[in-house]
KETI-732285 format. One record per atom (N, C-alpha, C): x, y, z; residue in three letters. Coordinates in steps of 0.05 Angstrom, whole numbers, plus 32768, in hexadecimal, padded with zeros to 4 digits. Atoms other than C-alpha are relative to their C-alpha. Example, Ala and Ser with C-alpha at 12.3 -4.5 7.8 and 13.67 -1.06 7.14 Angstrom:
2
80127FE88000ALA/80F67FA6809CALA/801280188000ALA/7FF07FE87FFFSER/81117FEB808FSER/7FF18016800ESER/
//
This chain:
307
8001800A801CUNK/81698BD88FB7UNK/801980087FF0UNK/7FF17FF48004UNK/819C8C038FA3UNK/80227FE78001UNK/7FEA801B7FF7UNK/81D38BCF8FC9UNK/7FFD7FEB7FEFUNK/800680208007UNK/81AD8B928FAFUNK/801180037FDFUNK/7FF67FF58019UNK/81C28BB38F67UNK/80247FFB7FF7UNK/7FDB7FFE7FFBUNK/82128BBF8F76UNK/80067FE68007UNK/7FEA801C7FF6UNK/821C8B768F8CUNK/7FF07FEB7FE3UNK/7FFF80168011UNK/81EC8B548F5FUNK/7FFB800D7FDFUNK/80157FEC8017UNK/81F08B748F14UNK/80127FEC7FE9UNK/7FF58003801DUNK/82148B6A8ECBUNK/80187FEC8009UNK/7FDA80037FFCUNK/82648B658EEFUNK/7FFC7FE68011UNK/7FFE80177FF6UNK/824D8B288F15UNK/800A7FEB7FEFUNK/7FF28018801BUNK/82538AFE8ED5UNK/80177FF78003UNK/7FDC80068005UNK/829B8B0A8EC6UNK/800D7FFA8016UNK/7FF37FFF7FE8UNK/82AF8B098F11UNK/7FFC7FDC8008UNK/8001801E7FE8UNK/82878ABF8F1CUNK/801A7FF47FE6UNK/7FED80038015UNK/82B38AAD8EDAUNK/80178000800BUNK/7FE87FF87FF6UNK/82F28AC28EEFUNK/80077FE8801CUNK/7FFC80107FE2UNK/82E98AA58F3FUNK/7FFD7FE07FF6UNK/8002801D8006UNK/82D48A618F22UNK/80157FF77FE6UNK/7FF18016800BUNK/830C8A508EF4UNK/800C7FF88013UNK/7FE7800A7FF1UNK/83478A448F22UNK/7FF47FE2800FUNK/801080137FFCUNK/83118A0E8F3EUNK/7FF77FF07FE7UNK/8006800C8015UNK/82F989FF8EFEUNK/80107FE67FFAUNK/7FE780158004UNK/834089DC8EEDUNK/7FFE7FEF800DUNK/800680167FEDUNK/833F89B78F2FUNK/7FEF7FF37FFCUNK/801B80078009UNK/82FB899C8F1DUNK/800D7FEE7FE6UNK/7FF7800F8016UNK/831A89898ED9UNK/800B7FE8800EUNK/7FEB800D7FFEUNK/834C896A8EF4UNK/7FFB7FEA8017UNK/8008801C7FF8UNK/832A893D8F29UNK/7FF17FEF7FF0UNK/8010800F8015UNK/82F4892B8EF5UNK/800F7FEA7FF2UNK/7FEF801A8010UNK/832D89068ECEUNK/80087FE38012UNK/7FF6801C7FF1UNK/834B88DD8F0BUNK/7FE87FF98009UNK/801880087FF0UNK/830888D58F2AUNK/7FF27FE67FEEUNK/80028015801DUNK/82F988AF8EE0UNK/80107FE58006UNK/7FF580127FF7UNK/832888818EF6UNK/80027FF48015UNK/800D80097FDFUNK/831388778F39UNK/8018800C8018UNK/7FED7FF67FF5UNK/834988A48F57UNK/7FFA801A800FUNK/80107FDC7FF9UNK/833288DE8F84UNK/801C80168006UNK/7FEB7FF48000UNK/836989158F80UNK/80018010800CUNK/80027FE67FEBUNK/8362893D8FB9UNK/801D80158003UNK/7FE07FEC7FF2UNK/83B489588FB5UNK/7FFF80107FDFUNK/80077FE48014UNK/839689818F77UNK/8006801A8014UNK/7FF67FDC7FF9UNK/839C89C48FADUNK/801A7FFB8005UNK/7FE980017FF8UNK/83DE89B18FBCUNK/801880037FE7UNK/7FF77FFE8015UNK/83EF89AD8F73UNK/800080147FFBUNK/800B7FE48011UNK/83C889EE8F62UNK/801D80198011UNK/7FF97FED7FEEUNK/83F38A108F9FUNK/801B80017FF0UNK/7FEB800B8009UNK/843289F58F88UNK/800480097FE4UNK/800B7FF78021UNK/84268A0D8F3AUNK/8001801C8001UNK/80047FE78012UNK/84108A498F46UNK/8017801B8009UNK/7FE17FF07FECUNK/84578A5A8F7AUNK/80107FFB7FE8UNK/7FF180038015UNK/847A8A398F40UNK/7FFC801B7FE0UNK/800B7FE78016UNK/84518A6D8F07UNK/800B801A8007UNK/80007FE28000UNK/845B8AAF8F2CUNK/80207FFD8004UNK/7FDF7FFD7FF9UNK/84AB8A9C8F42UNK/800A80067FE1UNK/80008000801BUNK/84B68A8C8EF2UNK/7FF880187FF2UNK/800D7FE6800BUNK/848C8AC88ED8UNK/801680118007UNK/7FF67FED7FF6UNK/84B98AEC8F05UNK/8018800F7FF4UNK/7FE38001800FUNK/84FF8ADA8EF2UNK/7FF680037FE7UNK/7FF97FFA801FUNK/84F68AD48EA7UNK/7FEF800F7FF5UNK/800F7FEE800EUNK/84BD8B058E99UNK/7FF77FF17FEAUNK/800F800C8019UNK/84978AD18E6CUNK/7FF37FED8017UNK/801A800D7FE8UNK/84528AB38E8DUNK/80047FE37FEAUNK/800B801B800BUNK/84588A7D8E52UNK/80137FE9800BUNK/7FEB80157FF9UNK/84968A5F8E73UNK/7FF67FFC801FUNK/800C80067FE5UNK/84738A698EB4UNK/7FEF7FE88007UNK/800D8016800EUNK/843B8A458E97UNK/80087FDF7FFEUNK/7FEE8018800CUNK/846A8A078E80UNK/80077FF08020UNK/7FFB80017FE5UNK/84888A0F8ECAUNK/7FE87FED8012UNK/801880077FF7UNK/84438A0A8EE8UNK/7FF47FE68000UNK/800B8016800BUNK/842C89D48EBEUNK/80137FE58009UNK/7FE6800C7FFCUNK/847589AC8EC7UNK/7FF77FFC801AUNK/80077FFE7FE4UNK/846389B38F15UNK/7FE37FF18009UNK/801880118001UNK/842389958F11UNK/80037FDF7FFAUNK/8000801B8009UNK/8438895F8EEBUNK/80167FE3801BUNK/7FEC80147FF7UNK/846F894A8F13UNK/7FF57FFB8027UNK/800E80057FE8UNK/844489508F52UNK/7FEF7FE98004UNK/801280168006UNK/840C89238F33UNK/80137FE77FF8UNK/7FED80168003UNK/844988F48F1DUNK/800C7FF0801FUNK/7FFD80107FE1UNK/845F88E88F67UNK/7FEA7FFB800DUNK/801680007FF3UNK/841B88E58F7FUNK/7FF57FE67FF3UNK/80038019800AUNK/840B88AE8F4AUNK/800E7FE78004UNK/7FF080127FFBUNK/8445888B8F56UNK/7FFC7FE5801EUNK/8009800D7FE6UNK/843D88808F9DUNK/7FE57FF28009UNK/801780117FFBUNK/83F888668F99UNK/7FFD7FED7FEFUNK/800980178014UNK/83F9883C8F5BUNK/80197FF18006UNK/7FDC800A8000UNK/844B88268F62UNK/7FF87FEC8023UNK/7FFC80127FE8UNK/8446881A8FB0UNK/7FE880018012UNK/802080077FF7UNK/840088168FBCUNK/7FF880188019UNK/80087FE88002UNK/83FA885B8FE1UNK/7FDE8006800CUNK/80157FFD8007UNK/83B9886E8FFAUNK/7FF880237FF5UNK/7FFD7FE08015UNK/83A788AA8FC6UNK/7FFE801C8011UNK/800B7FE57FF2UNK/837B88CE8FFDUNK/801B800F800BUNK/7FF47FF27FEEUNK/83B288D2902EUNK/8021800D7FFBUNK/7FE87FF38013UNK/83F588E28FFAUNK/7FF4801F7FF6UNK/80027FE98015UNK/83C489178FDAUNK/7FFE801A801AUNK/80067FEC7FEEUNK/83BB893B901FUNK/801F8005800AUNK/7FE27FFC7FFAUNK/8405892D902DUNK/8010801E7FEFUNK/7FEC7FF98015UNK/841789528FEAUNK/7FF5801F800DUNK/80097FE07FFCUNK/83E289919007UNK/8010800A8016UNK/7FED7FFF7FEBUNK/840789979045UNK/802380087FFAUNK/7FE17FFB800DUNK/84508992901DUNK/7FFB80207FFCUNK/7FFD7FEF8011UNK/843A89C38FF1UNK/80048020800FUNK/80087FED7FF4UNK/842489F79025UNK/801A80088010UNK/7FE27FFD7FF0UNK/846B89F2904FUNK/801080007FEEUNK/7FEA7FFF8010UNK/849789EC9012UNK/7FF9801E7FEBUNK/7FF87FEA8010UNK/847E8A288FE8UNK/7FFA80218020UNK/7FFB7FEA7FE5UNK/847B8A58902BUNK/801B8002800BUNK/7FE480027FF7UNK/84C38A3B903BUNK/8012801A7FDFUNK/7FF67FF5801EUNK/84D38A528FE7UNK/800080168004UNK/80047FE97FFFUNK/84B28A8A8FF5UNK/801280168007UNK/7FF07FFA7FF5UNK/84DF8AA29021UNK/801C80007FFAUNK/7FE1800C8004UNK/85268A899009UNK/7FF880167FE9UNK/7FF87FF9801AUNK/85158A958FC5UNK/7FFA80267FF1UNK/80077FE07FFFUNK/84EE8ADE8FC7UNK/800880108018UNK/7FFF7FF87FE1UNK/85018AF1900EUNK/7FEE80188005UNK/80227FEE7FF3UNK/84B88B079021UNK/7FF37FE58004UNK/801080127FF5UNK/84868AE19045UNK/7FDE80138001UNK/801D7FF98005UNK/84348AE19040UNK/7FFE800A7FE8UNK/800C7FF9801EUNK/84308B048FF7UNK/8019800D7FF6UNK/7FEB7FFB8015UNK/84618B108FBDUNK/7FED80117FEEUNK/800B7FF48017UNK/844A8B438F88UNK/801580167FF6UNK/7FEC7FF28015UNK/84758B648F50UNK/7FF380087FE7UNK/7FFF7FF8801CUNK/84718B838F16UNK/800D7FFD7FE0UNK/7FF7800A800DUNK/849A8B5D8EF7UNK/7FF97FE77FFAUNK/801380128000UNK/846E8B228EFAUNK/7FF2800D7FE5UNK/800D7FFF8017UNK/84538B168EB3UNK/7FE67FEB7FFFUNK/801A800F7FF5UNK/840B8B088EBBUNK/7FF87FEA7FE3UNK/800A7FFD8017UNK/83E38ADE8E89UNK/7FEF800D7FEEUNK/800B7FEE8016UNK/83CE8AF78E4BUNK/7FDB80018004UNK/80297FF97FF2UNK/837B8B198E4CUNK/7FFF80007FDDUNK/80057FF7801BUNK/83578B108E13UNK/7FE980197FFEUNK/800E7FE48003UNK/83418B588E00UNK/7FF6800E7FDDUNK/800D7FE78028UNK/831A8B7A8DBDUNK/7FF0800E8005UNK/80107FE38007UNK/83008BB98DADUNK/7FEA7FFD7FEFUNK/80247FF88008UNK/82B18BBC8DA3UNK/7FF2800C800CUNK/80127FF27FEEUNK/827C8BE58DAEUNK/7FEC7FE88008UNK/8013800A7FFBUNK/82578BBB8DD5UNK/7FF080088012UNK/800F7FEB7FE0UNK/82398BE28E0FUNK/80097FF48019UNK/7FEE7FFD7FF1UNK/82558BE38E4BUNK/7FF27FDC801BUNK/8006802A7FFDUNK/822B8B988E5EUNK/80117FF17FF8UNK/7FF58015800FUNK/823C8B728E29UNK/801D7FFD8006UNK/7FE47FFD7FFFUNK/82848B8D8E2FUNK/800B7FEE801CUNK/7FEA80137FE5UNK/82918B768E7BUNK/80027FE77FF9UNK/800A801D7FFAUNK/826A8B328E6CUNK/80107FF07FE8UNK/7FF380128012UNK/82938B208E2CUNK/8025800D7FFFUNK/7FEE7FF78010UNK/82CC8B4C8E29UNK/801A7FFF801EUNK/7FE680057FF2UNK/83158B468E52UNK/80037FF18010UNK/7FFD801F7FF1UNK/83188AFC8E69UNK/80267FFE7FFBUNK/7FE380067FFEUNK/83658ADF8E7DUNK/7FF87FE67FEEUNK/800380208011UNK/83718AA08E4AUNK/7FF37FED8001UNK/800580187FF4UNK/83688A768E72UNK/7FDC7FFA800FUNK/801680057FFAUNK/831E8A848E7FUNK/7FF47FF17FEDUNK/8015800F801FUNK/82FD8A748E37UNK/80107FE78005UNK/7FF4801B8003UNK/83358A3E8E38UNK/7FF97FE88017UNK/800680127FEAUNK/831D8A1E8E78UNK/7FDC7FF27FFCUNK/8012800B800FUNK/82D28A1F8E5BUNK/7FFD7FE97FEDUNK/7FFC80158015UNK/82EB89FB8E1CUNK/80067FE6800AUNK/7FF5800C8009UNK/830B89CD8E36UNK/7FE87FF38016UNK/8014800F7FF1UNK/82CA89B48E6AUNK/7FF57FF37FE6UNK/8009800B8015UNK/82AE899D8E21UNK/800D7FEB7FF2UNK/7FEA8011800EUNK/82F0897F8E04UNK/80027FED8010UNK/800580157FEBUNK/82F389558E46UNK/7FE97FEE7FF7UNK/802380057FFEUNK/82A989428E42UNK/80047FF27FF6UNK/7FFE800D801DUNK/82B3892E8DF5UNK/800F7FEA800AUNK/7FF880187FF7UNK/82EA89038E09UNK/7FFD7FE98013UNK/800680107FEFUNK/82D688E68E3FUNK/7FE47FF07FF1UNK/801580148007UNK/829388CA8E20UNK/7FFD80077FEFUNK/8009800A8025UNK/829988CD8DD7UNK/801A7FF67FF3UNK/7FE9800A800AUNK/82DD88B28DCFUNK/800B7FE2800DUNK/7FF4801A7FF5UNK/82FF88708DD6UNK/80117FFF801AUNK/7FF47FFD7FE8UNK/8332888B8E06UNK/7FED8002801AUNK/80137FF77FE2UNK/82FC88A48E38UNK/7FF17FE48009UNK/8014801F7FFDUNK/82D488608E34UNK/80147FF18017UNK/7FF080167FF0UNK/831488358E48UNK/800680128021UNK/7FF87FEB7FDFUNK/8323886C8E84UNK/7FEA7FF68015UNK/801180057FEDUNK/82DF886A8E9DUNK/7FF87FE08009UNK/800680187FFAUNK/82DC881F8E8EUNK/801C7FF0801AUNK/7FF180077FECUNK/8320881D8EBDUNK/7FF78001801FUNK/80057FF17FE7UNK/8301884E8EF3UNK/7FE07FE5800BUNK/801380127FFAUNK/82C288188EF6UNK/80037FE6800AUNK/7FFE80228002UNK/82D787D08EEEUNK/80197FFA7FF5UNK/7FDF800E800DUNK/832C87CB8EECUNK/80067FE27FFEUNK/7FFD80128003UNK/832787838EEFUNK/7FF27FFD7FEAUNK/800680038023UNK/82FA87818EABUNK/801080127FF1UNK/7FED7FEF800AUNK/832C87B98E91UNK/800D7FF17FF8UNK/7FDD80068001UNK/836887968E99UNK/7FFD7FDA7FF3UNK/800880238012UNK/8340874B8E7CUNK/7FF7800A7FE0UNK/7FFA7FF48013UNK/8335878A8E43UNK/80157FFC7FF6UNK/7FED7FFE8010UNK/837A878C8E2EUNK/800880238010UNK/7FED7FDD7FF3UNK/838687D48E5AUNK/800C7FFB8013UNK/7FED7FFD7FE7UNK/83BA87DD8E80UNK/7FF980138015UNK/800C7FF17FEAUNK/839787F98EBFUNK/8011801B800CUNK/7FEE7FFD7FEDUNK/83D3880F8EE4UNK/800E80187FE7UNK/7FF57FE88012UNK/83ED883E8EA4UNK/7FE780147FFBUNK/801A7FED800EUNK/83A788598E93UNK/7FFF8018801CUNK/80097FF07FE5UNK/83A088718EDBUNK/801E80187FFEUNK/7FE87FEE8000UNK/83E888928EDCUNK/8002800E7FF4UNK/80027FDA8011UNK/83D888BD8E9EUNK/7FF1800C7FF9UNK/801B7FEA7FFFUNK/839588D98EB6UNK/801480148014UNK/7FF57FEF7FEFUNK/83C488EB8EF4UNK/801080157FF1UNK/7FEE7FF48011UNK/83F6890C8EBBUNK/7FED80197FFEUNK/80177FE48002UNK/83B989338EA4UNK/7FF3800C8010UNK/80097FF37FF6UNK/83A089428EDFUNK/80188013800FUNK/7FEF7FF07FF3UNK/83DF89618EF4UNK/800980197FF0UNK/7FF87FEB801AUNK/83E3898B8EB2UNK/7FEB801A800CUNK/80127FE97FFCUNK/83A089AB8ECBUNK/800280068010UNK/7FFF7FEE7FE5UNK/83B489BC8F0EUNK/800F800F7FF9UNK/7FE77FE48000UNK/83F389DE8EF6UNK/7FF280177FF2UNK/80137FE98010UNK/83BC8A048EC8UNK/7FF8800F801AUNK/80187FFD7FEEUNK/83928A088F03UNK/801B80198019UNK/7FF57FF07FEEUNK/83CC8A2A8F2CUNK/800F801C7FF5UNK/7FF77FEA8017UNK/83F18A528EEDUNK/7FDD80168008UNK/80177FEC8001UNK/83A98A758EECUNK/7FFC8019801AUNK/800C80027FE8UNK/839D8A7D8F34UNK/8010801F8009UNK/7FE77FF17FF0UNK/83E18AA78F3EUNK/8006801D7FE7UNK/80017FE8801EUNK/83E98ACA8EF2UNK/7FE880057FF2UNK/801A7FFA8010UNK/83A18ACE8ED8UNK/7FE7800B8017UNK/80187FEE7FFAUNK/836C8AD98F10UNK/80108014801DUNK/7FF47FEA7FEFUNK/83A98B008F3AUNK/800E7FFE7FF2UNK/7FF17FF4800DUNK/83E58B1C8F2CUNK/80167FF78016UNK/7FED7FFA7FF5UNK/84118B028F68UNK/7FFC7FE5800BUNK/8007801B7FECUNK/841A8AC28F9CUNK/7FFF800D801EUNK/800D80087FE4UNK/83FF8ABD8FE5UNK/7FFD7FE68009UNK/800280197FF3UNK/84078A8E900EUNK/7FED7FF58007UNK/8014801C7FF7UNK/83D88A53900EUNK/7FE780127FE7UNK/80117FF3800EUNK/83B18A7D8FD8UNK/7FF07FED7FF2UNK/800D8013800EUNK/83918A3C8FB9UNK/7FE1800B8017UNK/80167FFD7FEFUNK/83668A488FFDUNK/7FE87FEF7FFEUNK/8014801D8005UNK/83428A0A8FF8UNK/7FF07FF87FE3UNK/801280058019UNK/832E8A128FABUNK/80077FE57FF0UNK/7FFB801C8008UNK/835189CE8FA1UNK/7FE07FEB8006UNK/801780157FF7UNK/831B89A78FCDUNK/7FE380147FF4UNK/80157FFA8002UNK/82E489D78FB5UNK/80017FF37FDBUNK/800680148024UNK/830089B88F63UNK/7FEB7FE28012UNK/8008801F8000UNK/82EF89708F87UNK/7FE480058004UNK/801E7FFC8002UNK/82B189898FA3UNK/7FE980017FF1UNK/80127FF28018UNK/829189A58F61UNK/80047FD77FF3UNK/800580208017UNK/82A6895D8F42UNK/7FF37FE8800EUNK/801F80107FEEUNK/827C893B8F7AUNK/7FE880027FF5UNK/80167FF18001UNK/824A89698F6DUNK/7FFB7FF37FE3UNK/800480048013UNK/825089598F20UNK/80087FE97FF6UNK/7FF7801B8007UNK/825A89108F24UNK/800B7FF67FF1UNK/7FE58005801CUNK/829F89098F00UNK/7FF3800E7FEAUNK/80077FF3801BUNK/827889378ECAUNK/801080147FFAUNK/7FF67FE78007UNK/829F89648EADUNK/7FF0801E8003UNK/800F7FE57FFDUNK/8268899A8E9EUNK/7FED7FF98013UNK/80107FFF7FE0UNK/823D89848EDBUNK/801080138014UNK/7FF37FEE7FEAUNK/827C899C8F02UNK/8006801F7FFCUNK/80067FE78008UNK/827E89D28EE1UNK/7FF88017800FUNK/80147FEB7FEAUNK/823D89EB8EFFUNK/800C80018017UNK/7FFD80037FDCUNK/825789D78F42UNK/801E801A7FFFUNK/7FE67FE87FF4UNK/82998A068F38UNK/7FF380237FF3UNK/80007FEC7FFCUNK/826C8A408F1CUNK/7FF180068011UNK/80157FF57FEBUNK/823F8A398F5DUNK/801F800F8014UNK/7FF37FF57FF4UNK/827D8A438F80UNK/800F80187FFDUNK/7FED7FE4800FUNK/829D8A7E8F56UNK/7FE7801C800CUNK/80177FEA7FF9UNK/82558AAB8F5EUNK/80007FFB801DUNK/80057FF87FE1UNK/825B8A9C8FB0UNK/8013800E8001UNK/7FE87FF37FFBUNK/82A08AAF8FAFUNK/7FFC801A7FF5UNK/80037FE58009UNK/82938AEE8F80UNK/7FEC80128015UNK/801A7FF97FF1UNK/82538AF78FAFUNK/800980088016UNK/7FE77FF97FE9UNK/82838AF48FEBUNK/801080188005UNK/7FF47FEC8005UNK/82AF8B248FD0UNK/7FF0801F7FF9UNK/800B7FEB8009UNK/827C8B598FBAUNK/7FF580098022UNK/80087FF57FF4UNK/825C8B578FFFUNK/8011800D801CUNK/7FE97FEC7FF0UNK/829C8B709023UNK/7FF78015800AUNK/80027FE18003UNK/82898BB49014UNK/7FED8007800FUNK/801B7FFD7FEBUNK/82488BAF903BUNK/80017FFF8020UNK/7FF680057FE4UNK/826A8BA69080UNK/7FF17FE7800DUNK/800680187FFAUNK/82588B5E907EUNK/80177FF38019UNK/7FE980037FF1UNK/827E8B4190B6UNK/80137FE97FF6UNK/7FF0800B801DUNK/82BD8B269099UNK/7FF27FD88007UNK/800180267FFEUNK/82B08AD590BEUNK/7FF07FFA7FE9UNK/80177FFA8015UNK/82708ADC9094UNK/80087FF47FE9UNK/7FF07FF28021UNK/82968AF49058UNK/800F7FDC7FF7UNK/7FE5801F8003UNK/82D08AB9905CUNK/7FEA7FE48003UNK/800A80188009UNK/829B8A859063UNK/7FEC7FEF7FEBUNK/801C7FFE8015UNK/82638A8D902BUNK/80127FED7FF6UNK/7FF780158012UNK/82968A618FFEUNK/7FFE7FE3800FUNK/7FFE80137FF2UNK/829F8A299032UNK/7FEE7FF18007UNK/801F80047FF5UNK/82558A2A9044UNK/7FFA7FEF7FE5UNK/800380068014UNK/82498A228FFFUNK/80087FE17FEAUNK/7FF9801B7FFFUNK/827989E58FF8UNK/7FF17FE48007UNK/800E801C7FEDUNK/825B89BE902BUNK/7FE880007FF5UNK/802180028007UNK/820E89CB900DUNK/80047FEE7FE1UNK/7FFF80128015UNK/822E89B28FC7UNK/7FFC7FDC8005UNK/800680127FFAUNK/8240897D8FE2UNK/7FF17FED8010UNK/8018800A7FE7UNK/82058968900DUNK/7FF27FFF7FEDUNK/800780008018UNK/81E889728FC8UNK/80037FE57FF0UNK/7FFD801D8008UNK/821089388FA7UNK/7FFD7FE9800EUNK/8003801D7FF2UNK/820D89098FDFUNK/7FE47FFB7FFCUNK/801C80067FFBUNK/81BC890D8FDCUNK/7FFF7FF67FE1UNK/80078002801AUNK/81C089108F8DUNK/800C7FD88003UNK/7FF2801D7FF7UNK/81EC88CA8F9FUNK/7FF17FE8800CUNK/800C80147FF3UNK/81BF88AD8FCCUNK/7FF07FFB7FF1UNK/801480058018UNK/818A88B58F9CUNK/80017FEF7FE9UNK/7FF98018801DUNK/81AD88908F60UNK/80067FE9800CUNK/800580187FEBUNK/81BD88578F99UNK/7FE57FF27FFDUNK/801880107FFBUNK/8178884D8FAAUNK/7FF97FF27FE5UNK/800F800D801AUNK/815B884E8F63UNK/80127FE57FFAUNK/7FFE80178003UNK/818C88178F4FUNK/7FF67FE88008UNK/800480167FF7UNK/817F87F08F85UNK/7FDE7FEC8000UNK/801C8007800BUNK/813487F38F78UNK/7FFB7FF57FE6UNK/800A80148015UNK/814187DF8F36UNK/800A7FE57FFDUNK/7FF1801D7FF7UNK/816887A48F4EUNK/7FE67FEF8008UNK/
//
């Protein structure tokens, strides 16, 4: 009982928090192209790429906001060739976006090297992490873990599952998106230009990977490792399966994955055997999604019954 205590208590909170932004983003960030009928699987390839770009930047100029900028810059211009090639020369998205995971993984390990001369993990002290938001209250030593010293980018990754939402279905912009991602031939007898609308969800979704990798490298660590996305790209797409292009549906689906991962991590200590250990997240993947495909088949049938 004692054990059951130390893995599951108060500090889980902040820990599933923490493990589920860097996913969270990803999640964002397919939800947008997925709106448009775009599945963005070279989100980990972005995040990887972002967050080699964040900690090199941090490094040299000792400012995380220019890292930040970096990060974001790196995203975009990833999601810009990635759009190009599928909307410009017709491209198929899946197999550019697996192209770009693959780039990413040989070109910042090659960087790695040239540019830090170290291989497998970089960590400095000169690396300027992002900013924690921290205040002084008595709140007891609960309340305190569960509300008190989040990195920015956590509350900010919360907010913005709502600001999404809003836009997406209470605003004009979100209507014509989702009315592209549905029916581009009634779109484009709308008056939308299909072919631009799609190109600057990709814009935005490349803004939130560079978030999604800025975080990953300066907010829920302090350094880069190679291939350190570690599949939390495909676990964003997963959660937005899971949360059927919903913003806060996917949500849930990236804090189921944050509490395995924290869950994972806590039970180290127990002389869990590591395969074990390394697969609780992965396990967890595949059950999400065995989850949405049923929730899928289900909204299938009913239509067709009411057909």
């Amino acid at each position: 009982m004692e054990n059951f205590f130390l893995v599951f208590n108060h500090t889980l909170f902040h820990a599933t928090i923490r493990a589920s932004t860097p996913i969270l983003y990803a999640t964002l960030s397919c939800v947008l192209t997925q709106q448009a009928n775009i599945l963005n699987v070279g989100v980990e390839g972005a995040m990887l790429s972002s967050a080699f770009v964040a900690v090199y930047v941090s490094f040299t100029t000792g400012s995380w906001a220019a890292a930040l900028l970096a990060a974001i810059a790196t995203g975009v211009a990833i999601s810009a060739f990635m759009a190009i090639a599928h909307l410009r020369y017709g491209a198929d998205i899946f197999v550019v976006g697996m192209g770009v995971n693959m780039l990413a993984l040989g070109v910042t390990r090659f960087l790695m090297q040239r540019l830090l001369g170290i291989s497998g993990m970089f960590y400095d002290q000169a690396i300027v992490p992002l900013p924690r938001i921290k205040f002084d209250a008595d709140l007891g030593p609960v309340l305190n873990s569960m509300l008190n010293d989040y990195s920015l980018f956590e509350p900010l990754g919360i907010a913005l599952v709502f600001v999404i939402a809003y836009a997406l279905y209470r605003t004009v912009w979100g209507l014509r998106l989702r009315g592209v991602g549905l029916n581009p031939m009634a779109a484009e007898t709308a008056g939308i230009n299909v072919t631009m609308r799609k190109f600057e969800v990709m814009i935005w979704s490349g803004i939130l990977g560079g978030m999604a990798g800025a975080y990953l490298s300066l907010g829920y660590s302090r350094m880069f490792v190679e291939n350190m996305t570690n599949g939390r790209g495909f676990m964003g797409v997963a959660a937005m399966f899971f949360g059927g292009a919903n913003p806060v549906l996917g949500w849930v689906g990236c804090l189921i994955f944050g509490f395995a991962d924290s869950l994972a991590s806590r039970l180290q200590s127990f002389g869990m055997p590591p395969q074990f250990i390394l697969a609780i997240p992965f396990v967890v993947t595949v059950g999400v999604l065995a989850m949405a495909m049923m929730r899928a088949n289900r909204r299938e049938l009913r239509r067709k019954s009411a057909i």
